[in-house]
C-alpha positions as CSV (number, residue, x, y, z in Angstrom):
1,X,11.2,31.1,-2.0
2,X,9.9,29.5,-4.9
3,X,13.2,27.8,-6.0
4,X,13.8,26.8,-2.2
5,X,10.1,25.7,-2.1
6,X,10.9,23.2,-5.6
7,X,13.6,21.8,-4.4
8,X,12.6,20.7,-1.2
9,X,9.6,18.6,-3.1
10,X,11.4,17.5,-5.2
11,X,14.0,16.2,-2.4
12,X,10.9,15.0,-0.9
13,X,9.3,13.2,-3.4
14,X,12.9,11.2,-4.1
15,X,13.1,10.1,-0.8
16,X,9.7,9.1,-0.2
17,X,10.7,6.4,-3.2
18,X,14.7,5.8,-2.1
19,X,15.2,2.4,-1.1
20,X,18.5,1.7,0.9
21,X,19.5,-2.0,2.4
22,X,21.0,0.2,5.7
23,X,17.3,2.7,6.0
24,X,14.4,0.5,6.1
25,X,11.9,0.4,8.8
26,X,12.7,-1.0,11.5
27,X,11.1,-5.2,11.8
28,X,7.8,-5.3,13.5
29,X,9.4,-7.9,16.4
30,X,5.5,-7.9,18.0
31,X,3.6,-9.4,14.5
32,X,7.2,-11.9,14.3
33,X,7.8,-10.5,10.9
34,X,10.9,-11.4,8.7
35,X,12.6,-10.8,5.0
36,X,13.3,-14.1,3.0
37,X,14.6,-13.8,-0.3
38,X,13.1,-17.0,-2.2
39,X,14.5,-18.5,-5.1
40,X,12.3,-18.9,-8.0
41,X,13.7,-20.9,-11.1
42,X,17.0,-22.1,-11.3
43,X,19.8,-21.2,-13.7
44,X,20.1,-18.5,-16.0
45,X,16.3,-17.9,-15.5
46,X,16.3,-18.0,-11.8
47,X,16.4,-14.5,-9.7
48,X,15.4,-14.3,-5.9
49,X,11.5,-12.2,-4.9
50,X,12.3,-10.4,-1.9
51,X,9.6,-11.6,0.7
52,X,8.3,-10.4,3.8
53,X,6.5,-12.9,6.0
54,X,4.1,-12.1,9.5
55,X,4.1,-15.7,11.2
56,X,1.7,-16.4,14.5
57,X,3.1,-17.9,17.2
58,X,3.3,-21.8,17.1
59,X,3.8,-24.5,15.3
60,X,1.2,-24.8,12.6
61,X,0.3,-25.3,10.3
62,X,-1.5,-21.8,9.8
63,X,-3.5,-21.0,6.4
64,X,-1.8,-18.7,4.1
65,X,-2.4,-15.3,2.7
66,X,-0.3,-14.3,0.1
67,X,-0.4,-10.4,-0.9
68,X,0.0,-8.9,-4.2
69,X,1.6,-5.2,-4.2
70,X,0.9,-2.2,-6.2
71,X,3.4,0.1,-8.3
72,X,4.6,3.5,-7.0
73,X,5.7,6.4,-9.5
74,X,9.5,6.0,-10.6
75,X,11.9,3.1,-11.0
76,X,10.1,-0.8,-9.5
77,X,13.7,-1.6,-8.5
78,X,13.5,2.5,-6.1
79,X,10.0,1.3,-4.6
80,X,10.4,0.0,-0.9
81,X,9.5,-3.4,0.7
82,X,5.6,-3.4,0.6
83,X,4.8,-4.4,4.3
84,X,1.2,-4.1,5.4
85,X,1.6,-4.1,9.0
86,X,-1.6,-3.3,10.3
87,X,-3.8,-6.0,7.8
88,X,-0.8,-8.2,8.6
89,X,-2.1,-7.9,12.1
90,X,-5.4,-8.4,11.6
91,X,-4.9,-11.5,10.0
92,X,-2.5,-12.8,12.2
93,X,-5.6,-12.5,14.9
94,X,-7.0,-15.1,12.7
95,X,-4.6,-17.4,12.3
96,X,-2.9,-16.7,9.4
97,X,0.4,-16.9,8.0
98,X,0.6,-13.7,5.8
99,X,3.6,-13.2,3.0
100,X,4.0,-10.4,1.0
101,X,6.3,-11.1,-1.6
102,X,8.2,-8.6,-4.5
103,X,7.6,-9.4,-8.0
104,X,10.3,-9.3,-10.3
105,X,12.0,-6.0,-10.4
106,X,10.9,-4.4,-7.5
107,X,12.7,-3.3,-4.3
108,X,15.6,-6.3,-4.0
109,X,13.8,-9.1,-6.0
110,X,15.5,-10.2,-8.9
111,X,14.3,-10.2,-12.6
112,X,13.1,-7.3,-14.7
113,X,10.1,-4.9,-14.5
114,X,8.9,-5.4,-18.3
115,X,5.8,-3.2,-18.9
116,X,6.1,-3.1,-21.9
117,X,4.0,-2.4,-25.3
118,X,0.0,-3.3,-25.1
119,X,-0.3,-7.2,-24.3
120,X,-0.9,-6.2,-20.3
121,X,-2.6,-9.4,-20.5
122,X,0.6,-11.4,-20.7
123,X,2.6,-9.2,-18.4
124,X,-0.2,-9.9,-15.6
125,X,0.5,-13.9,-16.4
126,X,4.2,-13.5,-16.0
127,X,3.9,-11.4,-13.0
128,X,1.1,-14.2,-11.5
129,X,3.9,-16.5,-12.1
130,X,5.9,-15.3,-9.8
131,X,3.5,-15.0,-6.9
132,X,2.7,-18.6,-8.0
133,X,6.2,-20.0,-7.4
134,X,6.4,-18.1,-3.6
135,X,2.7,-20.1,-2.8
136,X,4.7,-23.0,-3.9
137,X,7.6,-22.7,-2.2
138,X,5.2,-21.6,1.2
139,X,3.0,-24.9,0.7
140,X,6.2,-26.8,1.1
141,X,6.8,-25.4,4.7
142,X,5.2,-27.7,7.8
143,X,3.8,-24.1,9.1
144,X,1.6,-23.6,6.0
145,X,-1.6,-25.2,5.6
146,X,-1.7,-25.7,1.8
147,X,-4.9,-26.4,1.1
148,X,-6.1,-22.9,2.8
149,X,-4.7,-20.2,1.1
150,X,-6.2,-16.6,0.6
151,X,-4.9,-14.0,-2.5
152,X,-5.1,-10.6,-2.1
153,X,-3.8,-8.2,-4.5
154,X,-4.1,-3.8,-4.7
155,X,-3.9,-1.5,-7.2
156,X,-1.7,-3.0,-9.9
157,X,-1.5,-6.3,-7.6
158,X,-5.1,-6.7,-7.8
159,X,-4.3,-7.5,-11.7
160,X,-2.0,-9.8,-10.6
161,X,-4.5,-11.4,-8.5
162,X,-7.0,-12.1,-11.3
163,X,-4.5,-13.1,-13.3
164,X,-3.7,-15.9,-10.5
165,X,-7.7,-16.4,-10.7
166,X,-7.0,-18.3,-14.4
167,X,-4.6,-20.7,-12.5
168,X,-5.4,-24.3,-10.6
169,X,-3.2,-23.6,-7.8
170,X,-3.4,-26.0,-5.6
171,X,-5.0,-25.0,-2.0
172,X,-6.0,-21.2,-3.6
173,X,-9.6,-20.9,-2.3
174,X,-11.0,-17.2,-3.0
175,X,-9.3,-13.8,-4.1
176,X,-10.1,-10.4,-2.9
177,X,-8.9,-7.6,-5.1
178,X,-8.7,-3.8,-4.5
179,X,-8.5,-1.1,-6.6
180,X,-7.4,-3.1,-9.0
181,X,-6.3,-2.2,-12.7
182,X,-3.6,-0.3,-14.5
183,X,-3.5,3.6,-15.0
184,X,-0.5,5.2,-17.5
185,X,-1.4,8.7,-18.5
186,X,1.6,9.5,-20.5
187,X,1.9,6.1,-22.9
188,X,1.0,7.6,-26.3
189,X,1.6,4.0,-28.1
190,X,-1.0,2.5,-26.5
191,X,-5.1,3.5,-25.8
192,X,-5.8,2.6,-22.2
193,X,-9.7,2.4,-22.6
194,X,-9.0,-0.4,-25.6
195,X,-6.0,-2.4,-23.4
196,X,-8.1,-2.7,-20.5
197,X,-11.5,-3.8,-21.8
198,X,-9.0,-6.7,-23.8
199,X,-7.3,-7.7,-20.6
200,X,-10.4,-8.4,-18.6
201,X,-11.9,-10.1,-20.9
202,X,-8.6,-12.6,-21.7
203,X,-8.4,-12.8,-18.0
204,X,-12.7,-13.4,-17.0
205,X,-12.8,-16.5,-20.3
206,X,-10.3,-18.8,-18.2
207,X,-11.0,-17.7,-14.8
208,X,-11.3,-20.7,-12.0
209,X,-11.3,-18.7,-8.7
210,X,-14.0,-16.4,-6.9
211,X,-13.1,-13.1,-6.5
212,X,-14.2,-9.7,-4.4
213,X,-13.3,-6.7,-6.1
214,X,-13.9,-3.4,-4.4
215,X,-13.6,-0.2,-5.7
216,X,-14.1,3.4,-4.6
217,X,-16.3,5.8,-6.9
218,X,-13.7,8.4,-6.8
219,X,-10.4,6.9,-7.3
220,X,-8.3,8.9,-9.4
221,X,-6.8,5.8,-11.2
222,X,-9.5,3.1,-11.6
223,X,-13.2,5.2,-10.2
224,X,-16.3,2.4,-9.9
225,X,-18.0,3.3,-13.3
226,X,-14.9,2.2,-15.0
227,X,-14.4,-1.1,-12.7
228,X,-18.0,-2.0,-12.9
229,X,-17.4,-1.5,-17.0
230,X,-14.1,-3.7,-16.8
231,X,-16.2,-6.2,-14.4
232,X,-19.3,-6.8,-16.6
233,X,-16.9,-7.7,-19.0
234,X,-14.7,-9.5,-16.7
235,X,-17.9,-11.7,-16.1
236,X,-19.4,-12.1,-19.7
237,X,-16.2,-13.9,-20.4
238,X,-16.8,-16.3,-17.7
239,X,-14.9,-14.7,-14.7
240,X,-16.9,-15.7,-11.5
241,X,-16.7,-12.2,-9.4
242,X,-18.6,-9.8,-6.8
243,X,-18.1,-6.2,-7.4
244,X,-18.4,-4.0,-4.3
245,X,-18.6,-0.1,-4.7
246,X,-18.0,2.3,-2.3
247,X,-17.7,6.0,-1.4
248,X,-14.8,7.7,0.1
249,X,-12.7,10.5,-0.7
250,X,-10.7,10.6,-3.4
251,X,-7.2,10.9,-1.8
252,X,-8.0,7.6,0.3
253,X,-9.9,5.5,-2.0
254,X,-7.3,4.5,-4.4
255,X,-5.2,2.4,-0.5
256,X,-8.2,1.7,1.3
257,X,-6.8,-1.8,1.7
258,X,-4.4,-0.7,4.2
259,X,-5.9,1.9,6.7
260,X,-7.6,0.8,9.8
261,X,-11.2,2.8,9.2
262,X,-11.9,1.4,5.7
263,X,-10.9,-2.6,7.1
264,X,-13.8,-2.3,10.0
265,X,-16.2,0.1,8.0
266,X,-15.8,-0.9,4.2
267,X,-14.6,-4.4,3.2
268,X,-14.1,-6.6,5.9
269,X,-18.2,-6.8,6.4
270,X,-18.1,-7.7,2.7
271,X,-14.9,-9.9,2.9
272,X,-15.9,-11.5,6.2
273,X,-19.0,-13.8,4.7
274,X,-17.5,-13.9,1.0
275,X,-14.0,-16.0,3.0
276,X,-16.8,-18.0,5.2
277,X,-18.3,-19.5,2.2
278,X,-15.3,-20.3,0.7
279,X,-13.8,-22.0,3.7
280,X,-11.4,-19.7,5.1
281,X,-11.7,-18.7,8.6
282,X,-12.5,-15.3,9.8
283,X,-12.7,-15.8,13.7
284,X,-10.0,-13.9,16.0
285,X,-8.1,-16.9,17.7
286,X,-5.2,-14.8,18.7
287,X,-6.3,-11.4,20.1
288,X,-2.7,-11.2,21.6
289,X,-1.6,-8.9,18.0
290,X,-2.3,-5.5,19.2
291,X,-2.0,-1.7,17.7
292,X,1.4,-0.2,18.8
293,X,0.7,2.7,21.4
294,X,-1.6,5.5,20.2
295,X,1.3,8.8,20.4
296,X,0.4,10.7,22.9
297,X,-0.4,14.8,22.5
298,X,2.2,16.8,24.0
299,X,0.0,19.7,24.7
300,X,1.8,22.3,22.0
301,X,-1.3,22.1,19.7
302,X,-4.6,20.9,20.7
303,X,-5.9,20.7,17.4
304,X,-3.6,19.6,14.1
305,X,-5.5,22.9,12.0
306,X,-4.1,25.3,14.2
307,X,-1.8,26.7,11.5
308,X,-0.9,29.8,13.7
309,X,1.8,27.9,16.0
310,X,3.5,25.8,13.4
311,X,7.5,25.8,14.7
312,X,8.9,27.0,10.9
313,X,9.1,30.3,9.5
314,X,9.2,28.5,6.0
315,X,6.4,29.6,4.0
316,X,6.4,26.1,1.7
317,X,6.1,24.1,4.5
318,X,3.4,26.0,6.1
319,X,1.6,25.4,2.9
320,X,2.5,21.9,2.6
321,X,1.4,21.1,6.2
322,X,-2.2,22.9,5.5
323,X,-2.8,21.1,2.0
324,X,-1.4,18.0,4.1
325,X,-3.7,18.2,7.0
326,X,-6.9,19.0,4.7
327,X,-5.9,16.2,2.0
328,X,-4.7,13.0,4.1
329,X,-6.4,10.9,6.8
330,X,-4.6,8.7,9.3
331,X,-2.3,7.0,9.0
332,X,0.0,9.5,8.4
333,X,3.1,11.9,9.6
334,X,4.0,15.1,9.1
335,X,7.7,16.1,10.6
336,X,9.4,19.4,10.4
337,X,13.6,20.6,11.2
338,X,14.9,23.8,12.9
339,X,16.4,25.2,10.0
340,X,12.7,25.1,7.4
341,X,12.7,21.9,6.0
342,X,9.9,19.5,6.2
343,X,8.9,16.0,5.2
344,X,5.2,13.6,5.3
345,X,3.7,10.6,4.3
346,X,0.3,9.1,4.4
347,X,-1.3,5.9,3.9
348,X,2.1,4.1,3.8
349,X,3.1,1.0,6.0
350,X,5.0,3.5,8.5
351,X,4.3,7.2,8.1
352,X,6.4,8.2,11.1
353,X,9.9,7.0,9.8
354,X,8.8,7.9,6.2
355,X,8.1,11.4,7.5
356,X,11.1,12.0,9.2
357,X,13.3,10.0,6.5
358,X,11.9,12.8,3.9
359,X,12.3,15.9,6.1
360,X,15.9,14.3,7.2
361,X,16.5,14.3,3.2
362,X,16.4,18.0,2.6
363,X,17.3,19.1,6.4
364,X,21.0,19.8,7.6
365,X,19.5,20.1,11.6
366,X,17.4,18.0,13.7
367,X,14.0,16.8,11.7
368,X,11.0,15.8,14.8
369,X,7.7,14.5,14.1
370,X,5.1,17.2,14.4
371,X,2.0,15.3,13.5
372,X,0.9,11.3,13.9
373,X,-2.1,10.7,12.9
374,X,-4.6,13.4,14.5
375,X,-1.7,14.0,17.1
376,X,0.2,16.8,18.0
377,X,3.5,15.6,19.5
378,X,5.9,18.5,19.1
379,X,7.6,18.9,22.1
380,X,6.1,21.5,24.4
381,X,9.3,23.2,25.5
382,X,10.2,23.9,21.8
383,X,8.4,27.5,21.4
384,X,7.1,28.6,17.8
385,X,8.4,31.1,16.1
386,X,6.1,34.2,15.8
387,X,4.4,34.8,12.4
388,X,1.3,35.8,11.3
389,X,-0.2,32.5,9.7
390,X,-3.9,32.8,9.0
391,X,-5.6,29.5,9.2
392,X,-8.3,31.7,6.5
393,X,-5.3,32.3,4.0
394,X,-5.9,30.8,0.8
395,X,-2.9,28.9,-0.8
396,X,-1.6,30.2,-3.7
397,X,-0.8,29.1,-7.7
398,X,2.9,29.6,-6.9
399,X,2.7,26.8,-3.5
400,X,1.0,24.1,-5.3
């Protein structure tokens, strides 16, 4: 069991980063979104960032929000296209357009992922760069309204944002930043407490932009004691910033940029009037960009933490659905096959097919969703098999 149990994580965790051209989610036809690859530089230089752009419907010219990724575990060039799709909506309610483009070495962009050494400083310039040449190659477009243009960046993007802060970009108005910072437990050459403290203040002494940070007081990579450390310094230098600190669990905090609850409840109050004075608009002028259909409960479960009925026999996926259920929020998936494999994903830009593409991975039957959100929607007719699950039973050293 425990070999089986390994293996299928392991499985798991690999697919949850594999990136194939013929795999991706499917295009969200409803928020008009496509994939450009851009060109940046020419020559030898030169490499294409893979883009991903939510247009509203019209002509234009629509303000722009350009925003920055983060970096998952593994290989930048295994990480999928960074999508967004439901802050893409919400800001296609207010006119904007909204691009989301791949920095050098990640996903199919061009260049090379060079985190290298200590001088993060410099590798957040280079990375700005390359956002900097997409909002150049954007202003160009009759659509884009160059002289109204958001960034956004999380995580490791949120870096990339401030570093973007230094720079006269033409029509760059405000940034808002999330989670951001950089987090390597396992780099022996260099002392993470030291790097940071030098990058923020390198990138606060030249900075020209306003900027909301928010940061949760838990997060596991950058909690708000350190960030408000970082921004104190960030603003001694002469960066011009707001830091906004907030509490949520730990498992959510670090991606609150991109869950429904946290937009209405945490930072768009705080973003709303921060964009106003800055001279970006906020009003919903296109209510038409909706939420895709809530799924609908099929009746088999009425509650998700009903552990007894769960259709698999597999004793590692009974444990990962529990630790699942207790440690995620929505939006998330959770899927499961006939023959004991299983597969999940939360807080990513489309749980469902992540979910199923994961259980699919390690599965040689059928993989269905079993979970969407808060939603049971295993099919009814599909009976569980009998066990004796104890919703009370504790999980043990050997299921972690």
């Amino acid at each position: 069991m425990k070999k089986k149990l390994l293996a299928a994580v392991l499985c798991l965790f690999a697919s949850l980063i594999a990136h194939a051209a013929d795999d991706d989610p499917p295009l969200r036809k409803d928020l008009n979104e496509q994939v450009l690859m851009l060109e940046v530089g020419s020559g030898p230089q030169g490499f294409d960032l893979e883009t991903t752009l939510y247009k509203p419907a019209g002509p234009g010219p629509f303000p722009l929000v350009v925003i920055n990724h983060g970096k998952k575990a593994g290989e930048a060039s295994l990480q999928e296209r960074q999508r967004y799709p439901l802050m893409a909506q919400e800001f296609l309610k207010r006119g904007y357009l909204v691009a989301l483009p791949m920095r050098r070495g990640y996903s199919r962009s061009g260049g090379k992922y060079d985190l290298e050494g200590c001088n993060i400083t410099q590798w957040a310039r280079d990375q700005a760069d390359d956002v900097i040449k997409v909002i150049e190659l954007l202003r160009a477009r009759p659509d884009v309204d160059g002289n109204r243009i958001l960034v956004i960046g999380q995580s490791l993007g949120g870096l990339v944002a401030l570093a973007q802060a230094e720079r006269n970009v033409t029509g760059v108005r405000a940034i808002l930043s999330f989670a951001d910072g950089i987090y390597w437990p396992d780099n022996a050459s260099c002392d993470l407490e030291t790097a940071r403290n030098e990058t923020y203040t390198n990138l606060g002494s030249d900075a020209k932009v306003d900027s909301l940070w928010f940061h949760g007081e838990d997060d596991a990579y950058t909690p708000a004691e350190i960030a408000a450390r970082l921004y104190r310094r960030y603003q001694a230098a002469g960066g011009r910033a707001e830091l906004v600190r907030f509490a949520a669990p730990q498992s959510v905090a670090h991606g609150l940029f991109g869950t429904r609850q946290s937009f209405e409840n945490i930072w768009w109050p705080k973003a709303e009037p921060f964009l106003q004075a800055h001279g970006l608009p906020t009003a919903v002028i296109n209510p038409q960009y909706v939420d895709l259909p809530a799924p609908k409960a099929t009746g088999y479960a009425e509650s998700p933490r009903n552990f007894i009925v769960l259709p698999t026999s597999d004793q590692g996926c009974k444990s990962a659905y529990r630790r699942f259920v207790y440690e995620n929020v929505a939006p998330r998936a959770f899927a499961f096959s006939a023959d004991g494999a299983c597969g999940w994903s939360a807080n990513s830009d489309d749980p469902s097919f992540y979910a199923l593409k994961s259980c699919k991975s390690a599965a040689r039957r059928l993989c269905q969703l079993y979970l969407v959100d808060d939603v049971v929607v295993w099919p009814k007719e599909i009976v569980a098999q009998p066990d004796t699950w104890d919703a009370s039973q504790p999980l043990h050293a050997s299921e972690n």
